[in-house]
C-alpha positions, -999 to 999 in steps of 0.1 A, spaced: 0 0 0 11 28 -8 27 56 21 8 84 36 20 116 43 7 144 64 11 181 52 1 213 59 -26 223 39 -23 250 13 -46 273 -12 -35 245 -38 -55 218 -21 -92 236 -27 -104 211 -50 -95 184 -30 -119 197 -2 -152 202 -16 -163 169 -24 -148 160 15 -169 186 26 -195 166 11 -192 137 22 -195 155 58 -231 169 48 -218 204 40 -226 210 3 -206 242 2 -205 265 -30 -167 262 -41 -160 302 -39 -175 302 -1 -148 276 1 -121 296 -11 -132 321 7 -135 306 43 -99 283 37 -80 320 30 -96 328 64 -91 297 84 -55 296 67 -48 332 76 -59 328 114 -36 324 141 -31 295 160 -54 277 139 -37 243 122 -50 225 86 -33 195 77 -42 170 47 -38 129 46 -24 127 13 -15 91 -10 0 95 -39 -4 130 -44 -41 129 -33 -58 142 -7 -75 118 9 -85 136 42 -81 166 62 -87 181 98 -88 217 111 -79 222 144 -74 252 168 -64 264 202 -84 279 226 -82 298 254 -110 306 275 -118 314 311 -143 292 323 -124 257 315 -91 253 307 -75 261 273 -77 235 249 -76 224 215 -106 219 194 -106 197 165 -135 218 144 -136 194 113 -122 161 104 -128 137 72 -116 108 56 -126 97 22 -151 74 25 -138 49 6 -109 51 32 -123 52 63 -112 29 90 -73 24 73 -57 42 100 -61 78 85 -81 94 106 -60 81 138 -32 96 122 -48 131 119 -60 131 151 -27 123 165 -15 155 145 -38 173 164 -28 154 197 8 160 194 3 200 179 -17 202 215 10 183 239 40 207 223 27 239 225 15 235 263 -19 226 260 -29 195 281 -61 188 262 -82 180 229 -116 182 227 -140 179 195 -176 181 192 -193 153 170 -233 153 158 -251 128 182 -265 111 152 -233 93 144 -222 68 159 -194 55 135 -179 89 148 -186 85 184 -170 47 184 -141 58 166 -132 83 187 -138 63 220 -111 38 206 -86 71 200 -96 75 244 -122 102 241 -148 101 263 -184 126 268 -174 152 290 -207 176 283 -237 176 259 -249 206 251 -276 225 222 -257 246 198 -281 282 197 -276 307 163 -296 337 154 -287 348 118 -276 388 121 -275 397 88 -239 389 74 -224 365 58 -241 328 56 -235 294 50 
């Protein structure tokens, strides 16, 4: 089989992310893609990386620290996908031990993620990378005006 890599994403990896995002449920127009990678990529201490075989991208994951007041400063994996096709080779383990290590070196003593309580293929993958529920909670949004989607 052949290697995988881990990279930093780039700009030059758009294409590869839109039909992940789909697989994720988020049919995404591709220039609100662009548009939120140059942000995500431009933020600091905010990480993308890609699973990449044979020059394909084959997954990615966004992560992020953050600090807060009421719990302790973390790191918060905000997206991560495997191909489906892929799924249960060892790729998404790998990106979330990115994240895992990115946390442990710069000082942060946790990683926490939220997943949809709908999926369970997520929830038992994670619990056999040690995660475990440590809240539940309703995510609350009141559209303002600006930008959606």
């Amino acid at each position: 089989m052949p290697e995988l890599s881990i990279r930093a994403m780039t700009s030059d990896d758009l294409p590869s992310l839109e039909p992940l995002l789909v697989q994720l449920g988020y049919d995404i127009a591709p220039d609100e893609v662009a548009r939120r990678l140059t942000a995500v990529l431009e933020a600091p201490g905010h990480c993308l990386d890609v699973a990449e075989r044979d020059g394909r991208v084959i997954g990615f994951i966004h992560f992020y620290a953050r600090a807060a007041i009421e719990k302790p400063p973390e790191v918060i994996v905000q997206a991560l996908v495997v191909d489906d096709g892929l799924r249960g080779g060892g790729i998404g383990r790998h990106l979330m031990q990115r994240a895992e290590d990115w946390a442990a070196a710069n000082g942060y003593g946790s990683v926490a993620l939220g997943t949809q309580t709908s999926r369970d293929d997520a929830h038992a993958f994670y619990e056999r990378l040690g995660y475990r529920v440590a809240a539940t909670s309703h995510l609350m949004r009141k559209d303002v005006g600006g930008r959606t989607g």
